[in-house]
GURO-650885 format. One record per residue (C-alpha): residue number from 0; residue in one letter; chain; x, y, z. Coordinates in steps of 0.001 Angstrom, whole numbers. Example, Ala and Ser with C-alpha at 12.3 -4.5 7.8 and 13.67 -1.06 7.14 Angstrom:
BEGIN
{pt 0, 'a', 'A', {12300, -4500, 7800}}
{pt 1, 's', 'A', {13670, -1060, 7140}}
This chain:
BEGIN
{pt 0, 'x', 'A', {94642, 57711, -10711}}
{pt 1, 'x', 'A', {95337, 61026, -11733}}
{pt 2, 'x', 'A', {92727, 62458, -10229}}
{pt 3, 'x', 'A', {92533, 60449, -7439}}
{pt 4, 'x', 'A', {95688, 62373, -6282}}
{pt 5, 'x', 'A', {94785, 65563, -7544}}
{pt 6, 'x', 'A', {91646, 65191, -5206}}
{pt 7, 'x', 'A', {94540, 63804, -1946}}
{pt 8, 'x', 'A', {96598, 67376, -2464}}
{pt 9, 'x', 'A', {93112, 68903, -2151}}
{pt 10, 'x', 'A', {91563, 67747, 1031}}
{pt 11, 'x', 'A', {95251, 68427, 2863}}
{pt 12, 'x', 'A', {95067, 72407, 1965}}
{pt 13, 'x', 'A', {91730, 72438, 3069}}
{pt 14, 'x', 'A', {91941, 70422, 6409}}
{pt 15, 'x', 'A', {95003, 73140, 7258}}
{pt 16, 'x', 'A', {92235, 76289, 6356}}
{pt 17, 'x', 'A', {89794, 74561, 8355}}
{pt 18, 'x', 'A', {91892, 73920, 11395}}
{pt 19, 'x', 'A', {93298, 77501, 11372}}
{pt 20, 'x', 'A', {89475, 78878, 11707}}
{pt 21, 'x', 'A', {88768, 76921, 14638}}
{pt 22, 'x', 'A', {91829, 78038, 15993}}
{pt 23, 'x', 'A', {90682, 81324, 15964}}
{pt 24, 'x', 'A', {87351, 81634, 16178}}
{pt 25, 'x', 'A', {86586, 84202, 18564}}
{pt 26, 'x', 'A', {86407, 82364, 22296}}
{pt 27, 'x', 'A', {83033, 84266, 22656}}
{pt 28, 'x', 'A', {81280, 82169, 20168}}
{pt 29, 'x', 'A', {82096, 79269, 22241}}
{pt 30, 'x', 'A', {81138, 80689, 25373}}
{pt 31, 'x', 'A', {77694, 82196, 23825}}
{pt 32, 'x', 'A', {76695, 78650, 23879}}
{pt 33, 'x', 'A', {77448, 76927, 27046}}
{pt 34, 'x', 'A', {75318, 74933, 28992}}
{pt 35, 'x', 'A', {75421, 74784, 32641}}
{pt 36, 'x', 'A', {73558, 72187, 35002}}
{pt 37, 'x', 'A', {72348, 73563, 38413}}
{pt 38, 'x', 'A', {74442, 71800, 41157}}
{pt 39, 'x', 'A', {72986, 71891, 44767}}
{pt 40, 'x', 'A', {74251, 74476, 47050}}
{pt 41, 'x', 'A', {74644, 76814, 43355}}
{pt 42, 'x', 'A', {73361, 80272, 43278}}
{pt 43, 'x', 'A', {72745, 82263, 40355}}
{pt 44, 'x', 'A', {75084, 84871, 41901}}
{pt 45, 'x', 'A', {77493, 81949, 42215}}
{pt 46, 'x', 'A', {76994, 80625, 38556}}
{pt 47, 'x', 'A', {77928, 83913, 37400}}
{pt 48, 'x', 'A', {80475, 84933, 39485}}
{pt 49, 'x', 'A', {82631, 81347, 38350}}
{pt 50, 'x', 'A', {81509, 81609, 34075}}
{pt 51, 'x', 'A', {82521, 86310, 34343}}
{pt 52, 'x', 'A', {78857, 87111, 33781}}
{pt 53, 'x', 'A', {76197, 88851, 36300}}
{pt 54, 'x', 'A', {73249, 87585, 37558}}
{pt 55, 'x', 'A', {71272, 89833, 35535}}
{pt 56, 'x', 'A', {72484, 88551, 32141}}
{pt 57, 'x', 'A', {72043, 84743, 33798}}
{pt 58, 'x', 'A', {68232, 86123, 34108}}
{pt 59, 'x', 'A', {68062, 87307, 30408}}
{pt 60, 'x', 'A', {69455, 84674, 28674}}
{pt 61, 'x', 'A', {67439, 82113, 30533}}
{pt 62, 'x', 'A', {64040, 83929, 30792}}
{pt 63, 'x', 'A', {63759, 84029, 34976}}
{pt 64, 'x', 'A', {62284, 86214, 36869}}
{pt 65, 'x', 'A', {63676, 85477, 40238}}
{pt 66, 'x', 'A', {66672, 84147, 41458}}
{pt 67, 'x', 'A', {65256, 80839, 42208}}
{pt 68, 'x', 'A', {66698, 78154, 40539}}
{pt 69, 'x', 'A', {66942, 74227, 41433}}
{pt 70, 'x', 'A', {69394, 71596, 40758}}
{pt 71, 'x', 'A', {69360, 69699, 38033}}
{pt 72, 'x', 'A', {68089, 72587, 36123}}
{pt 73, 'x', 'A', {69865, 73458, 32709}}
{pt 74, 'x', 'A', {71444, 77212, 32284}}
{pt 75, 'x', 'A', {72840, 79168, 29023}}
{pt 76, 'x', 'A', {75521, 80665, 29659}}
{pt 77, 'x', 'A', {75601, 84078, 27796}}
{pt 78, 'x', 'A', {79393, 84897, 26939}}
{pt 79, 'x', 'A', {81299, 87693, 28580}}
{pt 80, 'x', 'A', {80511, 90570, 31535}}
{pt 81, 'x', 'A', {79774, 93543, 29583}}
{pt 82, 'x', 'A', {83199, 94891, 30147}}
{pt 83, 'x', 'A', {85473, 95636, 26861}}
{pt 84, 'x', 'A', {89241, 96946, 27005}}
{pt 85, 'x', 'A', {89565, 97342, 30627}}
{pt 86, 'x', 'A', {85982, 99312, 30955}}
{pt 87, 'x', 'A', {82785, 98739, 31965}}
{pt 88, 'x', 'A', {79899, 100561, 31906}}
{pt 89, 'x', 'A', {77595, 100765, 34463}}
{pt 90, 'x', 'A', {73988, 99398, 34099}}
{pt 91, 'x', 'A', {71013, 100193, 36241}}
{pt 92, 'x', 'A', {71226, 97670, 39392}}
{pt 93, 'x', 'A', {74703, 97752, 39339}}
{pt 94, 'x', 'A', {77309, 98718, 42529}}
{pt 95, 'x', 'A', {80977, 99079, 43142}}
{pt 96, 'x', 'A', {80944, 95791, 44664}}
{pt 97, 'x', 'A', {79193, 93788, 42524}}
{pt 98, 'x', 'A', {81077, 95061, 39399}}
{pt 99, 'x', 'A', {84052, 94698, 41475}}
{pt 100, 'x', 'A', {83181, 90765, 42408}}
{pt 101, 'x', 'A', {81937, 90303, 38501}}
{pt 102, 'x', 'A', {85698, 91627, 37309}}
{pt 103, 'x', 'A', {87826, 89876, 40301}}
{pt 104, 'x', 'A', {88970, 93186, 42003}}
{pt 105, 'x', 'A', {88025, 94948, 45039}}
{pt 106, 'x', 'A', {86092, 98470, 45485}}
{pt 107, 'x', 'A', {89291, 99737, 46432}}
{pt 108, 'x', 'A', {91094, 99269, 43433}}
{pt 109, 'x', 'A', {87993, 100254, 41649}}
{pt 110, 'x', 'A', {87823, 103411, 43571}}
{pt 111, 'x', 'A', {91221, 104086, 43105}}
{pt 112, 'x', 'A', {91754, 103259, 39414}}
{pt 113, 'x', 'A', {88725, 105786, 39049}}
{pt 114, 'x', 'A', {89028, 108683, 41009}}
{pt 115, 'x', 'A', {86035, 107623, 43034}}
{pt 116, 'x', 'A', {85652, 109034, 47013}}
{pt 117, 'x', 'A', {82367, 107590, 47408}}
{pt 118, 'x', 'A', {80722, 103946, 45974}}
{pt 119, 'x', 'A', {78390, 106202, 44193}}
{pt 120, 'x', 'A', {77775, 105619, 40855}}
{pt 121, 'x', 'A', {75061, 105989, 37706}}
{pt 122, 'x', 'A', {74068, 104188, 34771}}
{pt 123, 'x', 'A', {75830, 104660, 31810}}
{pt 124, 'x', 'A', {78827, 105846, 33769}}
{pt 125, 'x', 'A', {82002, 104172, 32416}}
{pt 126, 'x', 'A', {85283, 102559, 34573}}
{pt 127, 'x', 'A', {88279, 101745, 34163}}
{pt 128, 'x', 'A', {88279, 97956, 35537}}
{pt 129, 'x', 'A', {92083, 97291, 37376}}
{pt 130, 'x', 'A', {93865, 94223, 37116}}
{pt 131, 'x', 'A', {93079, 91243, 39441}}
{pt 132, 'x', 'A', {93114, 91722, 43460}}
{pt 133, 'x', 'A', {96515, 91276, 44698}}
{pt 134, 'x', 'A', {94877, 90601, 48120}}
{pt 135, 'x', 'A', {94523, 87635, 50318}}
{pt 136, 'x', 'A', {91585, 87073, 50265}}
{pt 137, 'x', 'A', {89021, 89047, 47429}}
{pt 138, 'x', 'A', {85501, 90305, 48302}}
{pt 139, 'x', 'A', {84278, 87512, 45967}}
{pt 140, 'x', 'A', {85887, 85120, 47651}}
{pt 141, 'x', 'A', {84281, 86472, 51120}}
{pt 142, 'x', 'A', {81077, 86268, 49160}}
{pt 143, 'x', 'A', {81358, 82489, 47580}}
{pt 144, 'x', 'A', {82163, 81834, 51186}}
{pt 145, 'x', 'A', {78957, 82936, 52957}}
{pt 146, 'x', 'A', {76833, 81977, 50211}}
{pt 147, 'x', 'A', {74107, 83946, 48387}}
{pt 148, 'x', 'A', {70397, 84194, 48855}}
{pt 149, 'x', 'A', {67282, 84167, 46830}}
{pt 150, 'x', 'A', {64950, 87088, 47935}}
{pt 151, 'x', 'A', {61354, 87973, 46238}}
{pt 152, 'x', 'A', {61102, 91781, 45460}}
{pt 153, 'x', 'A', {59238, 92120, 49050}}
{pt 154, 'x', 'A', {61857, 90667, 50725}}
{pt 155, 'x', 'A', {64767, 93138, 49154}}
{pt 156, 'x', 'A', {62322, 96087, 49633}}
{pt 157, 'x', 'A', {61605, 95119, 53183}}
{pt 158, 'x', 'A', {65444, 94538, 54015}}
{pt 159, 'x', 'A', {66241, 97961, 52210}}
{pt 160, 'x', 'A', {63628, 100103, 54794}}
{pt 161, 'x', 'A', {65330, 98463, 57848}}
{pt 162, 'x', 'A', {68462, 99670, 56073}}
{pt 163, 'x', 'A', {67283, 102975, 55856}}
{pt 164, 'x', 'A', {65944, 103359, 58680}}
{pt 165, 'x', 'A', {69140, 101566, 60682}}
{pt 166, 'x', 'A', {71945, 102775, 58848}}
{pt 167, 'x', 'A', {71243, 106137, 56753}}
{pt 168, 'x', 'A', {73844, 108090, 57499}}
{pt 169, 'x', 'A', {76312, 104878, 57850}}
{pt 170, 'x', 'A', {79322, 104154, 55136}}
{pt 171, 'x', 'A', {77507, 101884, 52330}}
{pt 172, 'x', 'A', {79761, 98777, 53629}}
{pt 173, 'x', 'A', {77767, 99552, 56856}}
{pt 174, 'x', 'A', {74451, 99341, 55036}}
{pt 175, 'x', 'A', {75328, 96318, 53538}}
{pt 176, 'x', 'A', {76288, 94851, 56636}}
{pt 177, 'x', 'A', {73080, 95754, 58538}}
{pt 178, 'x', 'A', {71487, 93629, 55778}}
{pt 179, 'x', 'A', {73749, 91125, 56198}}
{pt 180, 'x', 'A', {72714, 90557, 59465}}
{pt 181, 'x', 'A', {69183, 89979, 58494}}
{pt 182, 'x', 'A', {70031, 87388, 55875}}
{pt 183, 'x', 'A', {72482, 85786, 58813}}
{pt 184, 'x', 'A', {69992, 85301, 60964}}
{pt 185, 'x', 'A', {67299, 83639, 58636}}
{pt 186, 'x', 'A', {70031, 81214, 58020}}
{pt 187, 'x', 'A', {70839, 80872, 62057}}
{pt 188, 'x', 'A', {69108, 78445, 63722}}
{pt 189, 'x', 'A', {68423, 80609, 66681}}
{pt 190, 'x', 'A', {65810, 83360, 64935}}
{pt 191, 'x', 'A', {63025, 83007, 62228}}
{pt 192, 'x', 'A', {63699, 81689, 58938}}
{pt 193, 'x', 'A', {62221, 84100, 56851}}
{pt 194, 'x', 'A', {63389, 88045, 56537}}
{pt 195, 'x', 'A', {59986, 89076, 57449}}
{pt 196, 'x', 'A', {59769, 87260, 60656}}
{pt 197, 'x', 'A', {63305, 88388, 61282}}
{pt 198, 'x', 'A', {62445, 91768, 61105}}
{pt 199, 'x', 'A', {59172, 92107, 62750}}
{pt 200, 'x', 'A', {60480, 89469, 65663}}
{pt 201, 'x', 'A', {59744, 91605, 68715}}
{pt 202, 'x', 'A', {62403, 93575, 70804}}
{pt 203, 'x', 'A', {64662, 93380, 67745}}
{pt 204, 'x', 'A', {64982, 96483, 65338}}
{pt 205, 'x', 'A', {63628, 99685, 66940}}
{pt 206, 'x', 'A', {62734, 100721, 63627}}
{pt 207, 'x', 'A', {59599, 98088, 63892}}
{pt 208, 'x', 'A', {58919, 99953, 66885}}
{pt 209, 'x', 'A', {58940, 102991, 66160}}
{pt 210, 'x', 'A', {57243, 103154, 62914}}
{pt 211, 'x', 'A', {60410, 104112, 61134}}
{pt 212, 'x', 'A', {60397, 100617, 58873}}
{pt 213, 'x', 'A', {57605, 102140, 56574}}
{pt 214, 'x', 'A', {60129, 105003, 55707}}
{pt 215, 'x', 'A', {60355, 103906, 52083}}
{pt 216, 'x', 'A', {63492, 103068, 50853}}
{pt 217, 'x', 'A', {66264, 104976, 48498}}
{pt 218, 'x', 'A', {68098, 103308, 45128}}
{pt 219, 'x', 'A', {71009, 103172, 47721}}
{pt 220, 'x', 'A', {69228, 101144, 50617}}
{pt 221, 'x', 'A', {67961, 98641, 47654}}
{pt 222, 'x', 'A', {71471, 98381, 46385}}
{pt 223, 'x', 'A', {72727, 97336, 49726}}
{pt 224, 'x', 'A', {69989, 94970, 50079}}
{pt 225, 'x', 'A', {70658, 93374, 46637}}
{pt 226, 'x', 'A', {74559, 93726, 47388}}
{pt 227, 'x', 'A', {73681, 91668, 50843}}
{pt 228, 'x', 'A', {71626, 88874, 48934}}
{pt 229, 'x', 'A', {74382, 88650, 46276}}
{pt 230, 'x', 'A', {76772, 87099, 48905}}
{pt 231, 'x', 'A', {78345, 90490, 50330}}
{pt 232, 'x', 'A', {79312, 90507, 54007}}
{pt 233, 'x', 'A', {80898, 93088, 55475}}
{pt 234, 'x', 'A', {79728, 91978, 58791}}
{pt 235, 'x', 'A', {81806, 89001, 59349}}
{pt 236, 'x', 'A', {79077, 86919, 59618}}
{pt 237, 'x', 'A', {77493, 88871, 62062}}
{pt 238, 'x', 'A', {73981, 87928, 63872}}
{pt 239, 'x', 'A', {73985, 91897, 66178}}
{pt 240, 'x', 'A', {74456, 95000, 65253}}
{pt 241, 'x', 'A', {74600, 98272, 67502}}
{pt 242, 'x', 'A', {75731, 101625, 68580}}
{pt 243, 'x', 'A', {77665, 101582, 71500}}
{pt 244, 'x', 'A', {77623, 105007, 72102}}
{pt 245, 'x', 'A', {73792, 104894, 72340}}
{pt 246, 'x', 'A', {73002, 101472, 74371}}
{pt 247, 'x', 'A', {74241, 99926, 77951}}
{pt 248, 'x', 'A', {72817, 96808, 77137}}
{pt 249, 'x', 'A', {75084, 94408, 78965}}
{pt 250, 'x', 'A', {73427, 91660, 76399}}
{pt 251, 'x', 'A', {75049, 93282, 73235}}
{pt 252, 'x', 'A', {78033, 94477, 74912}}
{pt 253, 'x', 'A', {79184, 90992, 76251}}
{pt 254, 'x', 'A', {78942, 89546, 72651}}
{pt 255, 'x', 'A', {81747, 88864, 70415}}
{pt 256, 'x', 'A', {82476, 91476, 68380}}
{pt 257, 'x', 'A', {83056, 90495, 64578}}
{pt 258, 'x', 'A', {83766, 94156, 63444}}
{pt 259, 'x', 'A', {82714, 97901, 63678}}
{pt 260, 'x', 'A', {81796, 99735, 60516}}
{pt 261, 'x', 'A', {80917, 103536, 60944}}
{pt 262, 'x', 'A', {78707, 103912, 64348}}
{pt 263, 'x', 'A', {77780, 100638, 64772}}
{pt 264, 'x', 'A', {79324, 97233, 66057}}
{pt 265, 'x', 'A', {78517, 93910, 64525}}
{pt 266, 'x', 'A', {78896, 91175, 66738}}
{pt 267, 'x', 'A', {77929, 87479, 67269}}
């Protein structure tokens, strides 16, 4: 009997110690291994942007190659962003906006909280990452909105020359938004379905005709491309874009305008 109770006083002490560790063992080690099942309408963008990972570490701990995924389809979740303390450094892919959207701020706070006049930045650069938006309505949740895409590597490069050769000297929400309005209208029912018929659809994007599509494209034109496919629209949804300083076409100017970023006006 003794040791019966000896054995009692035991297992209490070591059911406390035991409870205390799982109290606080570190939330990461939970997250490292949870499981996600694909749900239709999800995105990878969208996965990541609702578990505070990027699409990129989705990719790595799952072994894709593309963005395509399918529902029913089972996802590890990798734990955490890459961002530590209230910084984050940048990796190669990365933009203002999509760091921005992975941390739930805006490039405006980013910009601001970092000295930054332009969205440029480089690899291995480090930021200071700003508390949440205190905004209506967040570029993420703009994003989540208006869905995300998956694009092959043609696709992206192809969107990124029209880019170029549309919107070069435009503000980088302006370059996203001229892709924007390439992924808008493969998901309109009123043009192609695919971004190369969308492009190359005649009378559509002078760059086609002109030859100035096989410009090839900068790291900054792909970047708006991938920022596009990722969900970003500047556009407002956008199906037209033009300058109206450089066109009388009664078409385009008749439309309803969604926006104007730098020279050009996005409309529907």
């Amino acid at each position: 009997m003794q040791h019966h109770n000896e054995r009692s006083r035991l297992a209490v002490p070591l059911a406390l110690v035991l409870a205390v560790v799982l109290a606080i063992l570190p939330t990461s080690a939970v997250l490292a291994s949870t499981v996600y099942t694909v749900r239709s309408g999800d995105s990878l963008w969208k996965i990541a942007n609702q578990h505070g990972t990027s699409v990129s570490a989705l990719q790595s701990a799952n072994g894709l190659r593309t963005t395509v995924i399918h529902p029913g389809q089972r996802l590890t979740i990798p734990g955490g962003s890459g961002g530590s303390g209230g910084r984050y450094t940048v990796q190669r892919g990365d933009s203002l906006w999509t760091i921005a959207t992975r941390h739930g701020t805006t490039v405006a706070a980013l910009q601001s909280a970092n000295g930054l006049r332009t969205t440029e930045i480089r690899p291995g650069q480090t930021l200071v990452i700003p508390g949440g938006s205190s905004g209506g309505t967040t570029q993420a949740t703009v994003a989540a909105r208006s869905g995300a895409a998956s694009l092959s590597a043609s696709d992206i490069d192809l969107i990124a020359r029209l880019v170029r050769s549309e919107a070069e000297a435009e503000p980088y929400a302006g370059q996203v938004a001229v892709a924007a309005v390439v992924l808008n209208r493969v998901r309109s029912s009123r043009f192609p379905n695919t971004v190369r018929e969308v492009i190359y659809q005649r009378h559509q994007f002078e760059p086609v005709s002109n030859g100035r599509i096989n410009l090839p494209a900068g790291e900054v034109h792909r970047r708006a491309a991938r920022d596009a496919a990722a969900g970003w629209d500047p556009s407002g949804g956008a199906l037209f874009f033009f300058n109206p300083r450089k066109t009388s076409n009664s078409f385009l100017h008749g439309l309803a305008v969604t926006t104007t970023i730098g020279g050009h006006r996005f409309a529907r």
